[in-house]
C-alpha positions as CSV (number, residue, x, y, z in Angstrom):
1,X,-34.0,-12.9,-6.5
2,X,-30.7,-12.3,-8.6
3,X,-27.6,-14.0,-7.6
4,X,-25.2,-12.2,-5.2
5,X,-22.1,-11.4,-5.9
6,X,-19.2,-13.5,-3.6
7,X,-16.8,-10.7,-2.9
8,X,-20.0,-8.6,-2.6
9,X,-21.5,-11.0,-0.2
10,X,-17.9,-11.3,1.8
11,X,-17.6,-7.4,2.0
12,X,-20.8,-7.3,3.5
13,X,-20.2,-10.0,5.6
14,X,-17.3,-7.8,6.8
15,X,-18.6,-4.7,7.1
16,X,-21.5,-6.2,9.5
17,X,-18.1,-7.4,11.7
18,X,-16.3,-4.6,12.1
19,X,-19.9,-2.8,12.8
20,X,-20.4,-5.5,15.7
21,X,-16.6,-5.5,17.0
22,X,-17.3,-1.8,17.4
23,X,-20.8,-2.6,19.2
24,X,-22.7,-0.6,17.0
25,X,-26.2,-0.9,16.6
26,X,-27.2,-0.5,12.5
27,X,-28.7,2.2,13.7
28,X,-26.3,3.8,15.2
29,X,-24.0,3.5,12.1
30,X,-27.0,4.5,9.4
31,X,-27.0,8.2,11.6
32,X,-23.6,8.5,12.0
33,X,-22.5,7.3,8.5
34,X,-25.8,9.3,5.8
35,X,-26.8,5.6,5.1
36,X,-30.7,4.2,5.3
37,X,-31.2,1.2,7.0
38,X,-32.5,-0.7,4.1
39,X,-29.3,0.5,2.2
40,X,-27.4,-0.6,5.3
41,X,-29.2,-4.0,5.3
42,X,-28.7,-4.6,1.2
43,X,-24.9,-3.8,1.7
44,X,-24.6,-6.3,4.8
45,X,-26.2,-8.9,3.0
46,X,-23.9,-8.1,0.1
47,X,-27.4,-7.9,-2.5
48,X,-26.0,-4.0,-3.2
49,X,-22.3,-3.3,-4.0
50,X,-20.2,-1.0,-1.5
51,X,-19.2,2.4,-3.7
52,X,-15.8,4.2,-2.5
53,X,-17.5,6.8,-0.8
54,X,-19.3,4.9,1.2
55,X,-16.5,3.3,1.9
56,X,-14.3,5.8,3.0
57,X,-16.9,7.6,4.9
58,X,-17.3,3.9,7.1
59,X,-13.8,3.7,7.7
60,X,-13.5,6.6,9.2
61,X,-16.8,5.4,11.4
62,X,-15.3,1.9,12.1
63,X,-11.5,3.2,12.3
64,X,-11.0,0.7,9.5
65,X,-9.1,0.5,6.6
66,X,-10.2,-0.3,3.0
67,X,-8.3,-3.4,3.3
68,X,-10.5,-4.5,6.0
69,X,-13.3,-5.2,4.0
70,X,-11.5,-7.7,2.1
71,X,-9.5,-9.3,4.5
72,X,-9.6,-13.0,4.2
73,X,-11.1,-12.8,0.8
74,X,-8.9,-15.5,-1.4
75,X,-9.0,-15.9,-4.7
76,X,-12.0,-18.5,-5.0
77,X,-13.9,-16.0,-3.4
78,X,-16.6,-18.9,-3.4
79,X,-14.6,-21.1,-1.2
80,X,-14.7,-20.8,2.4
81,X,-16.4,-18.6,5.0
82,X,-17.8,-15.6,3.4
83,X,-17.2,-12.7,5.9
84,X,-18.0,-13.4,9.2
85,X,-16.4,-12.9,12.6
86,X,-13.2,-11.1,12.8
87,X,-9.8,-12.4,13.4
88,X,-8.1,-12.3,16.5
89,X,-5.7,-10.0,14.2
90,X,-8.0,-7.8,13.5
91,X,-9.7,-7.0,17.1
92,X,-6.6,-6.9,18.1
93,X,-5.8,-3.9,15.4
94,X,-9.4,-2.3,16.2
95,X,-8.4,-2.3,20.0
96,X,-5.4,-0.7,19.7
97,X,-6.8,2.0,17.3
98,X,-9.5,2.8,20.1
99,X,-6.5,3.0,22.7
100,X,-4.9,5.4,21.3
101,X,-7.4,7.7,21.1
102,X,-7.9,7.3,25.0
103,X,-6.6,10.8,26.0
104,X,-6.6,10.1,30.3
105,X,-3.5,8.5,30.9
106,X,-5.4,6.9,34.0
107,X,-8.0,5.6,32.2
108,X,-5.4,4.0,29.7
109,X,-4.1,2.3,32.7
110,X,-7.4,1.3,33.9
111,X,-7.9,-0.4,30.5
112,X,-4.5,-2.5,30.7
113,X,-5.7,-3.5,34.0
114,X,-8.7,-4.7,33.1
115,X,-7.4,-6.3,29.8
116,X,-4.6,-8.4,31.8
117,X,-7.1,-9.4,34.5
118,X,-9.3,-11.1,31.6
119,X,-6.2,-12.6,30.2
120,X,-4.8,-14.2,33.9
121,X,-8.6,-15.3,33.9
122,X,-8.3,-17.7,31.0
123,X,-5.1,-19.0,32.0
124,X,-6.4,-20.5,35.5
């Protein structure tokens, strides 16, 4: 097996995170976004290199940017967590790109109900 790139392996790592804050199954994401699932699998794993097309065309799926697929990369890109979970920031930028594509102004409101009984729930 050849080496993997870092910055391969930490997009990768990335795009699998946005795909799971999204809760999409790979499946889901290889109909909607013209990939294979092996392709899917090697890009995830960072063993095959994410082209701009690709890229562009997950965004769109993920309501990401291209930045997000590097976020948290420094410039040892061997140091530290390659990847991985998403940052608080991040959800937090994902939810509110999902809320404002809610339409139903009740269902908005159902949403910041919800969301502010989960956060008076972790206070107590």
């Amino acid at each position: 097996m050849t080496d993997v790139n870092p910055i391969d392996k930490h997009v990768g790592g990335r795009l699998r995170a946005l795909r799971e804050a999204r809760g999409l199954a790979a499946e889901e994401l290889v109909r909607a976004g013209g990939l294979s699932i092996d392709r899917l699998e090697r890009l995830e794993e960072g063993r095959e290199r994410l082209n701009v097309d690709d890229m562009r065309r997950l965004c769109v799926l993920l309501g990401a940017t291209p930045s997000d697929f590097f976020r948290g990369l420094s410039d040892g890109a061997s140091s530290g967590p390659v990847g991985g979970d998403l940052s608080i920031e991040d959800e937090g930028r994902l939810l509110l790109s999902d809320f404002r594509r809610i339409a139903d102004p009740k269902k908005r409101r159902m949403l910041m109900t919800l969301a502010t009984a989960f956060a008076q729930e972790t206070v107590q």
